[in-house]
N, C-alpha and C positions, 0 to 999 in steps of 0.2 A: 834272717831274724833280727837282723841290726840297722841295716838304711834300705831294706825293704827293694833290693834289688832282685831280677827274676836270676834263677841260680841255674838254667839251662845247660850251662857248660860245667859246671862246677861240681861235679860228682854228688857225692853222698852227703857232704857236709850241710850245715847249716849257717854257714855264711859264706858271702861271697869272698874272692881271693884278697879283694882291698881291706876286705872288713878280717880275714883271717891276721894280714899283715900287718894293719895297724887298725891302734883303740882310737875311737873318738868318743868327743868331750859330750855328744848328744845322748839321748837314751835309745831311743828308735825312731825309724822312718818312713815314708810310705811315696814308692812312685808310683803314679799310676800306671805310664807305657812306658817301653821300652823308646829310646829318642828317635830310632830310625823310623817308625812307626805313626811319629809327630811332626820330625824336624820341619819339611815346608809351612805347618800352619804355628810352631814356635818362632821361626825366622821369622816371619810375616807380622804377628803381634809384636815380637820386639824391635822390629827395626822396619818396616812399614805401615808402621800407626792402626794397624789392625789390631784395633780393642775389642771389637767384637768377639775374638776369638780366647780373651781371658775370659768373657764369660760363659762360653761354650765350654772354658777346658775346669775351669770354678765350677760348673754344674756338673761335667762327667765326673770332676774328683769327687763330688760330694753324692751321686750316686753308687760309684764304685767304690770307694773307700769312707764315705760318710759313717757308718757302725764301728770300723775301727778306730777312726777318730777322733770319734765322744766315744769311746770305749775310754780311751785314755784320758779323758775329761779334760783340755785345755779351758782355761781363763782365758784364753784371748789370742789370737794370730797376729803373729808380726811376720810382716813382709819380708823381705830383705831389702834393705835401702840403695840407693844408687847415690853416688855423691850427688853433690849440687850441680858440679857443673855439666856432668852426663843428663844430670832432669833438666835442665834447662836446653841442652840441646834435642835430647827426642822428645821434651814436652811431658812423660807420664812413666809411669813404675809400674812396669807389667805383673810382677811380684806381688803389689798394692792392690793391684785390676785385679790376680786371681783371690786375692784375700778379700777383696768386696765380696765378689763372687760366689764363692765357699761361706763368708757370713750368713749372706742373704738364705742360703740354704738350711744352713745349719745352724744360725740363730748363735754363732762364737761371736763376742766383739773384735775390732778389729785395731789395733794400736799403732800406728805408722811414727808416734814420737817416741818410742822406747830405746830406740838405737839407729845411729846414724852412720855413716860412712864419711869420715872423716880425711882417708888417703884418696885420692883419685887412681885408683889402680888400671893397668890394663886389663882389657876382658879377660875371659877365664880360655875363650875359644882360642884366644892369639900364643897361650903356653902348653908345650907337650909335654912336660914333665911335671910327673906329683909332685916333685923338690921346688922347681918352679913355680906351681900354683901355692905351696906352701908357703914361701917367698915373700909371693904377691900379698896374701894376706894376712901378714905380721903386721899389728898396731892399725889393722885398716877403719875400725869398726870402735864405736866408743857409745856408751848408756846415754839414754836420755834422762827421763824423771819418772815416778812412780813404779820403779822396776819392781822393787822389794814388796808391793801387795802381791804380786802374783809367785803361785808356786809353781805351776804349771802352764806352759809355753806353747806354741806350732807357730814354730817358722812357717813361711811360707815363702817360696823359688819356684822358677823353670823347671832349670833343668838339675839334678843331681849328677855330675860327674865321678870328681874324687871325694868330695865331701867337705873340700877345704875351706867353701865359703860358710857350708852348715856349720863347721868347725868355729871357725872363729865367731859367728855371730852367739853361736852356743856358750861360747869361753866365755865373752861379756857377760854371759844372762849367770854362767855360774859362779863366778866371780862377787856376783851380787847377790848370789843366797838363793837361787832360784833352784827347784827340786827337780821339775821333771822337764826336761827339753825335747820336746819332739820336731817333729819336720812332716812336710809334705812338699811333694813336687807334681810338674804336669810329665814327667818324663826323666829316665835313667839311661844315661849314655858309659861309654867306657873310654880311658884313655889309649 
């Protein structure tokens, strides 16, 4: 009921084990598959310039989850940003690529200067520990401009793991007075 992960293993309850043990700063969240499910055509769009497949997975999100996502009424998608120097070297923000994607369907505007990545961090895939990706991204993420029109949010990412990246770009938005933070992903993995 919280970052929209499938709860297969997880008994009776209504949230998953990460979400039982710790609060985050989002409201709710929505993956669409499970990673195992995705991972060779997730690899492929972010790390072999296969764009074509943000917008394959921009369209499944916004068939399969498009009603609960204007259910919540975002103002506007913001990607998740990649430093400078990571876009400079693969060239584009698959994040970005799914948030055209999901616009074009769903008619949300799309704000790529709201927040930026400001630390160059290591990937999220290179650390196995929740404490570690928590770590990673302390002070990593900083506002752009015109935060404060909007009340309402959707991130957009890959993959959802622990949450620690929705976390932080979430912190910034509430920080600024922003109300309702949501997320979407193309896929939910576990640590």
């Amino acid at each position: 009921m919280k970052c929209g992960r499938s709860l297969e293993n997880e008994g009776a309850s209504m949230y998953c084990a990460d979400c039982e043990r710790h609060s985050h700063v989002y409201d709710h969240g929505y993956c669409m598959a499970d990673y195992r499910s995705v991972a060779r055509a997730i690899y492929r769009m972010k790390y072999k310039n296969r764009r074509q497949n943000a917008e394959w997975f921009g369209d499944e999100m916004a068939r399969k989850l498009g009603r609960e996502i204007l259910a919540l009424r975002p103002q506007v998608l913001v990607p998740v940003p990649l430093h400078a120097k990571r876009m400079r070297k693969r060239g584009y923000n698959q994040a970005a690529d799914l948030a055209k994607a999901l616009s074009a369907r769903l008619k949300i505007p799309v704000r790529e200067d709201l927040i930026r990545r400001v630390r160059n961090t290591p990937p999220m895939k290179d650390l196995d520990s929740e404490e570690k990706r928590r770590n990673n991204m302390k002070n990593a993420f900083q506002l752009g401009s015109d935060v404060v029109k909007y009340d309402r949010i959707m991130i957009v990412d890959d993959v959802y793991t622990s949450g620690t990246t929705i976390d932080a770009v979430a912190r910034e938005f509430r920080k600024a007075g922003v109300l309702g933070i949501f997320f979407v992903t193309v896929a939910s993995a576990h640590l």
